[in-house]
C-alpha beads as a LAMMPS data file, in Angstrom:
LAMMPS data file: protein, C-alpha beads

368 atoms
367 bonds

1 atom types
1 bond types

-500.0 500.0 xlo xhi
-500.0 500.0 ylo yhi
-500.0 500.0 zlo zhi

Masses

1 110.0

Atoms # bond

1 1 1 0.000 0.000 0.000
2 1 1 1.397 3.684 -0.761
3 1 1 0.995 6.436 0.666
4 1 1 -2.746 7.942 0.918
5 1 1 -3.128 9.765 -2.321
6 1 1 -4.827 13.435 -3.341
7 1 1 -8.767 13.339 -2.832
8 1 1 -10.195 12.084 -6.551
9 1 1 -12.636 13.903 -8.101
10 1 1 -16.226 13.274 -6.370
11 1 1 -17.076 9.942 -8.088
12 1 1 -20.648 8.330 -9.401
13 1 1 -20.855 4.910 -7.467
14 1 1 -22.046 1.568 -8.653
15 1 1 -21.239 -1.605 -6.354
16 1 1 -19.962 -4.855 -7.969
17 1 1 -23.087 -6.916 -7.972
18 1 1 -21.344 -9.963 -8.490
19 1 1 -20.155 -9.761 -4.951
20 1 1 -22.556 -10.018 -2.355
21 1 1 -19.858 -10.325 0.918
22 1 1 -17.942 -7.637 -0.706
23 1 1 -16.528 -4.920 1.812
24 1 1 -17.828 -6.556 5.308
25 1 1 -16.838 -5.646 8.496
26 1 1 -13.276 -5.826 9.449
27 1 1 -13.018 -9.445 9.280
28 1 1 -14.062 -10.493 12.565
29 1 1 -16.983 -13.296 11.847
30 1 1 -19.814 -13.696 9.740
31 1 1 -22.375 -13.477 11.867
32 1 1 -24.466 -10.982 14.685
33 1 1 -24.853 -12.481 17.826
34 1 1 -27.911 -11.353 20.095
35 1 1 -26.609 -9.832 22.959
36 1 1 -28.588 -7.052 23.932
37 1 1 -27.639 -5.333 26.924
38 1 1 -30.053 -2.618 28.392
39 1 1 -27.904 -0.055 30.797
40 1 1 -29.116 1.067 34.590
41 1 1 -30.052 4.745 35.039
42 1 1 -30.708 6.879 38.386
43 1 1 -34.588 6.975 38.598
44 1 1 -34.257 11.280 38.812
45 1 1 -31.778 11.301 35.819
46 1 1 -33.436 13.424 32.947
47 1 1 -34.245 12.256 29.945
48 1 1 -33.016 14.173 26.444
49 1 1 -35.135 13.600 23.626
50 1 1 -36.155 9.774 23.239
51 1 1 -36.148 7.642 26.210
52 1 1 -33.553 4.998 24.576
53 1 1 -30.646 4.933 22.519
54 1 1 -29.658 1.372 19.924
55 1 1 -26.143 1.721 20.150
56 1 1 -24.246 -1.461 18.319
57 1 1 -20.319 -2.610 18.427
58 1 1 -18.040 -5.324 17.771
59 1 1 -16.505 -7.153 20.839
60 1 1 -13.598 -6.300 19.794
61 1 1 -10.318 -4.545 20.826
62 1 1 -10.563 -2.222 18.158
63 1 1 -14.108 -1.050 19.428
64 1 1 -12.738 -0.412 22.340
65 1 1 -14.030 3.136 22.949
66 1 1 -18.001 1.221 22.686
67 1 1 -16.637 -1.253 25.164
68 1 1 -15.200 1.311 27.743
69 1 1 -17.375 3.764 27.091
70 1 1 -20.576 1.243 28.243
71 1 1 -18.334 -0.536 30.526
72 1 1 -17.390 2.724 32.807
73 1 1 -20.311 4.133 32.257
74 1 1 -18.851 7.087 30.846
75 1 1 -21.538 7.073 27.843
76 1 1 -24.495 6.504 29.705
77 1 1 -23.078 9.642 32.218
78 1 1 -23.787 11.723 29.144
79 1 1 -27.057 10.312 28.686
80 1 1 -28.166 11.691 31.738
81 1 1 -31.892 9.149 31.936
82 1 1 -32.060 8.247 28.091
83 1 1 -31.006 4.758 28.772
84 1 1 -28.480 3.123 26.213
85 1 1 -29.817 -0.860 24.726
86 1 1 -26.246 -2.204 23.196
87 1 1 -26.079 -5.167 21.249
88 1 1 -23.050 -6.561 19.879
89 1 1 -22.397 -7.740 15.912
90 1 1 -19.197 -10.181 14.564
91 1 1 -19.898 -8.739 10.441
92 1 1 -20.406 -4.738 9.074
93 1 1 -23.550 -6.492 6.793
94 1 1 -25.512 -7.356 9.771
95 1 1 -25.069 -3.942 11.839
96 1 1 -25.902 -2.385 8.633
97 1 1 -28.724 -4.144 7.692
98 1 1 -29.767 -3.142 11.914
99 1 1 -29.406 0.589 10.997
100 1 1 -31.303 0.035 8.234
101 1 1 -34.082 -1.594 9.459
102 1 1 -34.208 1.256 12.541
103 1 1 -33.269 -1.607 15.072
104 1 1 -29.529 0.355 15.675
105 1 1 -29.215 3.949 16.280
106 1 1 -25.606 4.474 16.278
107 1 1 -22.836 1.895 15.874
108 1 1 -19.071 1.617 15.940
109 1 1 -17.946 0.266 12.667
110 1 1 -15.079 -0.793 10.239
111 1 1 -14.474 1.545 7.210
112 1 1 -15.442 -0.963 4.595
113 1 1 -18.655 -1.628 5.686
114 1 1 -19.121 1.965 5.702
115 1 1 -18.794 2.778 2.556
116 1 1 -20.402 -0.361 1.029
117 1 1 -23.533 0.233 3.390
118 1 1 -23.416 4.075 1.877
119 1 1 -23.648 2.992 -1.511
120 1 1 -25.997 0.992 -1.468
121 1 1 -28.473 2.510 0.135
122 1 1 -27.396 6.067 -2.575
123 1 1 -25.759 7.611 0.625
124 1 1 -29.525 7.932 2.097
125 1 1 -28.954 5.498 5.102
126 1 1 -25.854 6.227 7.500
127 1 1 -23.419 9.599 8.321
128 1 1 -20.368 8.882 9.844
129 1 1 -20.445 11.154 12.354
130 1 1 -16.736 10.697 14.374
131 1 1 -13.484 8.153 14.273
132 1 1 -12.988 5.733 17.323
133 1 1 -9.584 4.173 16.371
134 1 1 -6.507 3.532 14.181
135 1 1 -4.063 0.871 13.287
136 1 1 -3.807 -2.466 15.255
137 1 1 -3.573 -4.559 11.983
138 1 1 -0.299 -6.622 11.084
139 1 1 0.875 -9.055 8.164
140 1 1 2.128 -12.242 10.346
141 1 1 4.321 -14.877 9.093
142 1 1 5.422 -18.084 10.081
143 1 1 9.149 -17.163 10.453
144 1 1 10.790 -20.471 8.570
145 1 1 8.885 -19.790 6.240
146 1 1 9.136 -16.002 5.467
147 1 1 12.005 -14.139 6.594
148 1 1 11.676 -10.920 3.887
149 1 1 8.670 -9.404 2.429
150 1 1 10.094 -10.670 -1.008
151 1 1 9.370 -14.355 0.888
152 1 1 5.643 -13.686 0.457
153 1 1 5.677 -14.356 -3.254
154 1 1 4.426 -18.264 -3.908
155 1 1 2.841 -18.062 -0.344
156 1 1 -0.350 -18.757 1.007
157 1 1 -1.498 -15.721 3.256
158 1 1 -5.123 -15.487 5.265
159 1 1 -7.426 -12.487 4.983
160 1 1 -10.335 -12.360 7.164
161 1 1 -13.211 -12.024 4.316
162 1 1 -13.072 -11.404 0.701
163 1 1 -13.231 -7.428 -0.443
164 1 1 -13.163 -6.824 3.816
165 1 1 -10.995 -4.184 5.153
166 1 1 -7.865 -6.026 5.601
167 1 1 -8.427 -7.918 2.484
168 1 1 -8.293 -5.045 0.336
169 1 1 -5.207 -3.462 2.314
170 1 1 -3.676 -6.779 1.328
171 1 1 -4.359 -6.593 -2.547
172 1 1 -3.310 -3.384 -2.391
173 1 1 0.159 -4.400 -1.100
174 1 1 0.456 -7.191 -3.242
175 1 1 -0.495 -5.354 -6.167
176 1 1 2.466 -2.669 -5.324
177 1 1 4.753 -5.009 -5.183
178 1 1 4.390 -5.612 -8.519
179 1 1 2.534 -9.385 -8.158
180 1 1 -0.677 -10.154 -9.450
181 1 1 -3.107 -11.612 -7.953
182 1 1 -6.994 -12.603 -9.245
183 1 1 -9.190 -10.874 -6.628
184 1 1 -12.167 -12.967 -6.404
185 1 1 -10.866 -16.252 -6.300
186 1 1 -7.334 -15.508 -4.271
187 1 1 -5.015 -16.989 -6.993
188 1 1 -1.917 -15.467 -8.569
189 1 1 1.456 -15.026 -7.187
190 1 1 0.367 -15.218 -3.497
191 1 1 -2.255 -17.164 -2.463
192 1 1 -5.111 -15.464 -0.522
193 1 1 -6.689 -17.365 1.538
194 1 1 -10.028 -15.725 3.082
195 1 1 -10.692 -17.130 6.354
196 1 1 -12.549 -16.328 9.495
197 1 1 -10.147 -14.186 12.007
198 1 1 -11.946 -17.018 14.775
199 1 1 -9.965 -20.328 12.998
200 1 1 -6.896 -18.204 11.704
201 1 1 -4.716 -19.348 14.333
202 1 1 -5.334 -23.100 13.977
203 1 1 -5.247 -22.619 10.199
204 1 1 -1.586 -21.747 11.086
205 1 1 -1.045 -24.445 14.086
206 1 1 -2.140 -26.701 11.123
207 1 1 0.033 -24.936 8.282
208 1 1 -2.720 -25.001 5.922
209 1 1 -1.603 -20.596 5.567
210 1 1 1.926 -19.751 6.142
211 1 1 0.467 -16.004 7.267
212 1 1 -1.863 -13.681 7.846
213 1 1 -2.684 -10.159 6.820
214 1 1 -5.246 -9.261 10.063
215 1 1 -6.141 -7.057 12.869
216 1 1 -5.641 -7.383 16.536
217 1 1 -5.931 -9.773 18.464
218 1 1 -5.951 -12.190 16.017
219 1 1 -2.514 -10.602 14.718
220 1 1 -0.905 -11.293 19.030
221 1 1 -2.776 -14.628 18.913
222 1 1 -0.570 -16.170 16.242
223 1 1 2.908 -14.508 17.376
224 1 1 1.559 -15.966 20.826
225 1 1 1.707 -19.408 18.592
226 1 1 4.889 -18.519 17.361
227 1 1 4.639 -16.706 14.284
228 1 1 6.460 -12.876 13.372
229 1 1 5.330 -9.538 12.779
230 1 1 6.927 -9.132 9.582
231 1 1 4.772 -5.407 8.699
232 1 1 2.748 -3.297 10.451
233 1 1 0.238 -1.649 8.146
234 1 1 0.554 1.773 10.490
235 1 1 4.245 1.872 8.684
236 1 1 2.291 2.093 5.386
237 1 1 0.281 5.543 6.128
238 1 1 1.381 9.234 6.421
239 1 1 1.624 9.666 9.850
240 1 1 1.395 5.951 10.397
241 1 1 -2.456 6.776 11.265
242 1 1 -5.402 4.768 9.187
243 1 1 -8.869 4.437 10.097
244 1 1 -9.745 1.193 11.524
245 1 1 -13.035 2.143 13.522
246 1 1 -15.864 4.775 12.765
247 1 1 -18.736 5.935 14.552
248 1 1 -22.089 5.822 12.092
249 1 1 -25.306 7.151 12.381
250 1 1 -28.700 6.672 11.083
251 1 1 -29.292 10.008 9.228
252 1 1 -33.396 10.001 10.680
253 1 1 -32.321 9.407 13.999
254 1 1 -29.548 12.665 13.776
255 1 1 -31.921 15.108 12.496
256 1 1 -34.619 13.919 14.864
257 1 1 -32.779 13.994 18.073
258 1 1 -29.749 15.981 17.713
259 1 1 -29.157 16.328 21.589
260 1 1 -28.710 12.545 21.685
261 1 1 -26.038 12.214 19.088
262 1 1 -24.121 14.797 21.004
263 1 1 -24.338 13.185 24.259
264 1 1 -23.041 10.365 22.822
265 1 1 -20.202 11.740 20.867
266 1 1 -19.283 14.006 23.850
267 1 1 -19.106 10.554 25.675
268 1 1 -17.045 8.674 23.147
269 1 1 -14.742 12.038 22.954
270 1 1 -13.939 11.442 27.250
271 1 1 -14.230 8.081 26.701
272 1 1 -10.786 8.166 24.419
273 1 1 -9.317 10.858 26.652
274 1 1 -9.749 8.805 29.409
275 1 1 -8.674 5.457 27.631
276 1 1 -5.373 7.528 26.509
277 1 1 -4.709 8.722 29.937
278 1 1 -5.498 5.741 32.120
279 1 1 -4.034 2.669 29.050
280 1 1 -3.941 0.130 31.899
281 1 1 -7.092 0.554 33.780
282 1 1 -8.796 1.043 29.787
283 1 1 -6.834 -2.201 28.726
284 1 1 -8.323 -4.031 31.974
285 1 1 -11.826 -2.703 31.716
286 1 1 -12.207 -3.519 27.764
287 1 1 -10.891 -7.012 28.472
288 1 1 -13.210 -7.557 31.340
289 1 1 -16.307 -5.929 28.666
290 1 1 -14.863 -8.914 26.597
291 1 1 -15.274 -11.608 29.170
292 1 1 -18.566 -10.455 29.731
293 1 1 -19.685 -11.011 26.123
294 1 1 -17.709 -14.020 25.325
295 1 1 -16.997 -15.106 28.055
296 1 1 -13.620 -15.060 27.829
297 1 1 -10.809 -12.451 28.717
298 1 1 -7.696 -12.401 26.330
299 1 1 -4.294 -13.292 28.014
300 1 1 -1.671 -11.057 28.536
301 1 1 0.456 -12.031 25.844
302 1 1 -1.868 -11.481 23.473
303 1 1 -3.834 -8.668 25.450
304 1 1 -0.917 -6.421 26.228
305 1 1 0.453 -6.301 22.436
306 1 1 -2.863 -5.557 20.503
307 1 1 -3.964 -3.034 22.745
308 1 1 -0.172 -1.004 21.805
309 1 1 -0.826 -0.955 18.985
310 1 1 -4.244 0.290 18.656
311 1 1 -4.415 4.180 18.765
312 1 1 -7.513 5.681 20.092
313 1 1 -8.373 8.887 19.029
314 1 1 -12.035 11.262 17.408
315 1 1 -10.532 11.959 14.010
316 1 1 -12.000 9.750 11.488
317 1 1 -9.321 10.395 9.203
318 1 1 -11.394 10.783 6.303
319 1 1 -8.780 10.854 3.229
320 1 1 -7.403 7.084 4.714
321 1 1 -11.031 5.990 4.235
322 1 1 -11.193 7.712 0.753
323 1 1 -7.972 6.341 -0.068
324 1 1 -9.053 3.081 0.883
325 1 1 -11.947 3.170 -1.149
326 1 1 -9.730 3.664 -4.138
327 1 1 -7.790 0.858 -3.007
328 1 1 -10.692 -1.468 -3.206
329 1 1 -11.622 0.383 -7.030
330 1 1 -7.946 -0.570 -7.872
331 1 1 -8.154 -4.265 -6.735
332 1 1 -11.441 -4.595 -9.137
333 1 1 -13.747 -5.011 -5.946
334 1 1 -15.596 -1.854 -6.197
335 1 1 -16.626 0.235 -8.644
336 1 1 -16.344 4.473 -8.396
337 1 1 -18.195 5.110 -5.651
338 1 1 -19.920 8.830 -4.634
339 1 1 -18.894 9.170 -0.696
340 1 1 -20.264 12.847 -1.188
341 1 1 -21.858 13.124 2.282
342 1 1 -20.646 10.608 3.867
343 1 1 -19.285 12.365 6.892
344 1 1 -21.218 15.026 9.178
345 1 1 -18.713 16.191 11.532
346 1 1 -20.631 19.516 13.140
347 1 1 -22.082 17.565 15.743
348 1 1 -18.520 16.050 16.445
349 1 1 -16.851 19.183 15.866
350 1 1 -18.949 20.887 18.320
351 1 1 -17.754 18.843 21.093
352 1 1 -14.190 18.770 20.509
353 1 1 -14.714 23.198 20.527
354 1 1 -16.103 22.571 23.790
355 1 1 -13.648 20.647 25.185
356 1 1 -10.946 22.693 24.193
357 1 1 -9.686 20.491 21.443
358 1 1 -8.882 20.940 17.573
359 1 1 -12.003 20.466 15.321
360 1 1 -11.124 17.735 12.598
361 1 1 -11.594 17.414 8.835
362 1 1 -14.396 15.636 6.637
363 1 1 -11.417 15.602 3.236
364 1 1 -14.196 17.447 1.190
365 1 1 -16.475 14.486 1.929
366 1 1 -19.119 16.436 4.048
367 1 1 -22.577 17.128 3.641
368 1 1 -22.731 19.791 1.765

Bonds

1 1 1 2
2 1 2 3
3 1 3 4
4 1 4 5
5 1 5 6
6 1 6 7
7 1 7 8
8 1 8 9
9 1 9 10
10 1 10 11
11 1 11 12
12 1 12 13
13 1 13 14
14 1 14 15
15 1 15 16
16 1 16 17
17 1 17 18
18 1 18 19
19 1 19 20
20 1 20 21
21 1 21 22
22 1 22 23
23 1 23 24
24 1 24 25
25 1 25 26
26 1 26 27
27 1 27 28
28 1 28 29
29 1 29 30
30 1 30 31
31 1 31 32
32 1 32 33
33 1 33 34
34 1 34 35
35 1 35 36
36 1 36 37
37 1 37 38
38 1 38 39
39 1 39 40
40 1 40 41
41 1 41 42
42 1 42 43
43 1 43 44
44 1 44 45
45 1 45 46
46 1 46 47
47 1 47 48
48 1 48 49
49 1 49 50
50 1 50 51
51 1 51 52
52 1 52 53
53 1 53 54
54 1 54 55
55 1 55 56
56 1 56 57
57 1 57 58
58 1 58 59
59 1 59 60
60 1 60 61
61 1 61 62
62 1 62 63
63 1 63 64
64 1 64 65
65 1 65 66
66 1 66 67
67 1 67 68
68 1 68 69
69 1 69 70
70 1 70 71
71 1 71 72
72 1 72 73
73 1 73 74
74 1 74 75
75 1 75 76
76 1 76 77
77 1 77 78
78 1 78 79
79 1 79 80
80 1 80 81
81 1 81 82
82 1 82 83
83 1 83 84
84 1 84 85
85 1 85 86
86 1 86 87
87 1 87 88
88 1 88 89
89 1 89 90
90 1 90 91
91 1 91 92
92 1 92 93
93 1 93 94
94 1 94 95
95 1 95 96
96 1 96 97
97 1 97 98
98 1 98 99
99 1 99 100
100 1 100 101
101 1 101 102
102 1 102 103
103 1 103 104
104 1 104 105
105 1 105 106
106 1 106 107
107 1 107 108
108 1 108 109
109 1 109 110
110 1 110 111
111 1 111 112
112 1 112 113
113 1 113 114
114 1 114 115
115 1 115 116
116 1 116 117
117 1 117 118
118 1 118 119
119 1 119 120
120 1 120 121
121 1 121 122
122 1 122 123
123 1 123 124
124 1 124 125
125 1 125 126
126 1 126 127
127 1 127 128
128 1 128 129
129 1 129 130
130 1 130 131
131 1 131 132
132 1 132 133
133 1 133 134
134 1 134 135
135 1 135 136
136 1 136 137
137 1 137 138
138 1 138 139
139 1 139 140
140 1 140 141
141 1 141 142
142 1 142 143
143 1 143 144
144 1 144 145
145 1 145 146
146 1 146 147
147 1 147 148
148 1 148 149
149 1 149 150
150 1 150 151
151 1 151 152
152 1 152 153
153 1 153 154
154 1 154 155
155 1 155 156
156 1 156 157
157 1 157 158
158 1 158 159
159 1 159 160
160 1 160 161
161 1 161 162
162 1 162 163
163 1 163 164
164 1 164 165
165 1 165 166
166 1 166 167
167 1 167 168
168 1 168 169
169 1 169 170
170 1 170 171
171 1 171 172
172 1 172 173
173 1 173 174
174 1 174 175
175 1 175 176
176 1 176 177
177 1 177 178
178 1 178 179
179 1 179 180
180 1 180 181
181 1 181 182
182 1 182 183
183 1 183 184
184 1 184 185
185 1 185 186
186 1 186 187
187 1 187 188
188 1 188 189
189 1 189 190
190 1 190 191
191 1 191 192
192 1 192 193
193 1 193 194
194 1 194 195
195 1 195 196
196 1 196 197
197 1 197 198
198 1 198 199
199 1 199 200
200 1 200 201
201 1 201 202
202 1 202 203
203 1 203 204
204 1 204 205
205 1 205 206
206 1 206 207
207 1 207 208
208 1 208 209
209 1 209 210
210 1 210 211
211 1 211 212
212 1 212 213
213 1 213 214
214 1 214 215
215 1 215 216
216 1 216 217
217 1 217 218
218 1 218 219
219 1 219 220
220 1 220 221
221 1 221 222
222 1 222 223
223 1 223 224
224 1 224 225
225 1 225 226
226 1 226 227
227 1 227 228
228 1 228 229
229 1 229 230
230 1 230 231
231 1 231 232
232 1 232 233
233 1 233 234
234 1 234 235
235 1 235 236
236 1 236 237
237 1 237 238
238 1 238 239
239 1 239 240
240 1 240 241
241 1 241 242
242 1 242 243
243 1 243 244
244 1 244 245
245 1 245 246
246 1 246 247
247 1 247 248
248 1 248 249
249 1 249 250
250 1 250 251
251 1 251 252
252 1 252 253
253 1 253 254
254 1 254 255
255 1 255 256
256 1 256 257
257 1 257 258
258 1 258 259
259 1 259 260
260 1 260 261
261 1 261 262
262 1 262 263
263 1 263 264
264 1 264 265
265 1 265 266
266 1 266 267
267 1 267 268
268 1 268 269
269 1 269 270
270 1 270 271
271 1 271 272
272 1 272 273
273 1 273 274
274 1 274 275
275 1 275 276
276 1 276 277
277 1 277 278
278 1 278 279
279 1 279 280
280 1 280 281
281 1 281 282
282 1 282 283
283 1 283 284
284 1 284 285
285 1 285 286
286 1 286 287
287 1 287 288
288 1 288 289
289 1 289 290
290 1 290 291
291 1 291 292
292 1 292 293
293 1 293 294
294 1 294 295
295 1 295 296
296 1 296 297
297 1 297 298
298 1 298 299
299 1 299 300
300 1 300 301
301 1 301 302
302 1 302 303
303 1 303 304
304 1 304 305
305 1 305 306
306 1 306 307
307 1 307 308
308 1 308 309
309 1 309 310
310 1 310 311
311 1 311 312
312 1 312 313
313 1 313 314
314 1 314 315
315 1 315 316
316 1 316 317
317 1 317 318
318 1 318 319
319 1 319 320
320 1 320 321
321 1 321 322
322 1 322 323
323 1 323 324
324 1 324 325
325 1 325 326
326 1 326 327
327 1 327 328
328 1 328 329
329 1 329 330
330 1 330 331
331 1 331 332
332 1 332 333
333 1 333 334
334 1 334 335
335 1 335 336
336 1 336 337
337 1 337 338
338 1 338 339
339 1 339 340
340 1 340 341
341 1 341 342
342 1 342 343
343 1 343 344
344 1 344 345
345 1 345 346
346 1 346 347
347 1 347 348
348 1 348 349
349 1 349 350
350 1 350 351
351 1 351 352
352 1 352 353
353 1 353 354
354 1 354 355
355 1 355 356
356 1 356 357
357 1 357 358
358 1 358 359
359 1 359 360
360 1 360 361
361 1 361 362
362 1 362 363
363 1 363 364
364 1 364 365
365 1 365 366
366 1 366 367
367 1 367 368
């Protein structure tokens, strides 16, 4: 992958029919799981404008600002009484097709599925309305194997999903290289192997992949089984910063109760300032919001790892998402789409004024 590249001109979209998986969530499963969680208020807190608030995330570290925020109750604080139901999704498609159908209100979300669930629906659906988080994805390699990026060649290397976020970041790097590689099917001069970030690492205890291109923690589980971080896909960005993690919103739900998206952006906003200022007690409490949902916390050596490299922050870094669009254009996964509107950063701008920090940029993708 090069650098991020000059804004294109604003572009008519059309979405590969042929691919009905294409651009899913950042690789994490392919399913939603139903676990709706419905969050205690004090019986004299006031209300704002609608008594409850869908709010949907991955449990995942990378949604880690959804998973502290609820956890510490630093979201529901904002609140004040409106009372936050959170339900939890493994694939973009199905918290998509939840915003769509009204059942989600706001959601932290992968880029791809972003842009895919914009297009579609003619960029009348979803805004995304602040960032969440960068980085945390790595290309791992079994290390007798692959000792040099040249190594890769003649390789077989797992993405998460075909035309998903990491999937196209791989393409992209195989494709500057200079190899070639048949998108759809996986075949050319590396092998791409799409599987499910929740059998990657026995897919490499087995040695049916000699590698992976994914995000955290899958990346820490297999160097926890003994394979190397040969790239970091942070060392592939200006300012080693790409978006990983967006905050959407249904567009009905923002014009009809403003006050709610604010309260819930000003609590994502302390959320990451507290998260950045506190790592350890933030790395604890999204690991415990883990356990809680799956039951399982992460060990250390694969806890402490993914959650350095994983930068929290409220800039959605809107030319990285533009750029990756492109990227997926390039690999013949998506055809020109129009992200004209995608973003509507007052709201988010707003808060950051407020709390004395600097307002951030929509790359000329804005409502107009």
């Amino acid at each position: 992958m090069s650098a991020a590249r000059p804004l294109t001109t604003l572009r008519t979209f059309a979405v590969v029919a042929a691919l009905p998986l294409l651009l899913t969530a950042c690789g994490y499963g392919s399913e939603s799981t139903d676990s709706d969680k419905q969050t205690e208020v004090a019986a004299d807190a006031k209300k704002l404008s609608v008594d409850e608030v869908k709010i949907g995330y991955f449990p995942n570290l990378t949604h880690a600002t959804a998973l502290v925020g609820i956890q510490e109750g630093l979201l529901q604080k904002e609140l004040g009484g409106t009372t936050i139901k959170a339900s939890t999704f493994n694939a973009g498609p199905s918290e998509i097709e939840a915003l769509n159908s009204e059942s989600l209100d706001i959601g932290w979300i992968g880029p791809s599925p972003a842009i895919n669930g914009y297009t579609k629906a003619a960029g009348k659906n979803l805004r995304i309305i602040s960032g969440s988080a960068s980085g945390g994805v790595k290309l791992v390699v079994n290390p007798e194997k692959i000792k040099s990026l040249k190594d890769v060649k003649g390789k077989k290397i797992a993405t998460p999903q075909l035309g998903n976020t990491q999937d196209v970041a791989f393409l992209n790097w195989v494709s500057d290289q200079g190899w070639k590689v048949d998108a759809e099917s996986g075949k050319g001069d590396v092998s791409v192997v799409r599987t499910d970030n929740k059998i990657t690492p026995d897919a490499y205890k087995s040695g049916s992949i000699d590698g992976a291109w994914v995000p955290e923690p899958t990346a820490s589980k297999l160097v926890a089984e003994g394979a190397k971080v040969l790239l970091d896909e942070g060392d592939l960005w200006p300012d080693k910063k790409f978006v990983i993690t967006n905050i959407i919103v249904r567009q009905d739900f923002l014009k009809e109760h403003p006050d709610v998206v604010e309260a819930v952006l000003r609590g994502s906003v302390k959320t990451n300032e507290w998260i950045n200022a506190n790592p350890d007690k933030a790395k604890a409490s999204a690991n415990k919001a883990l356990e809680e949902l799956s039951g399982k916390a992460l060990p250390a050596e694969v806890l402490d790892p993914a959650w350095k490299s994983i930068a929290f922050l409220d800039d959605p870094l809107a030319a990285t998402l533009d750029t990756e669009a492109e990227h997926a254009v390039k690999a013949g996964l998506l055809e020109e789409p129009d992200l004209e509107g995608i973003y509507d950063l007052t709201t988010l701008n707003k808060v950051l004024k407020a709390e004395g920090k600097d307002e951030v940029d929509d790359a000329g993708l804005g409502v107009k």
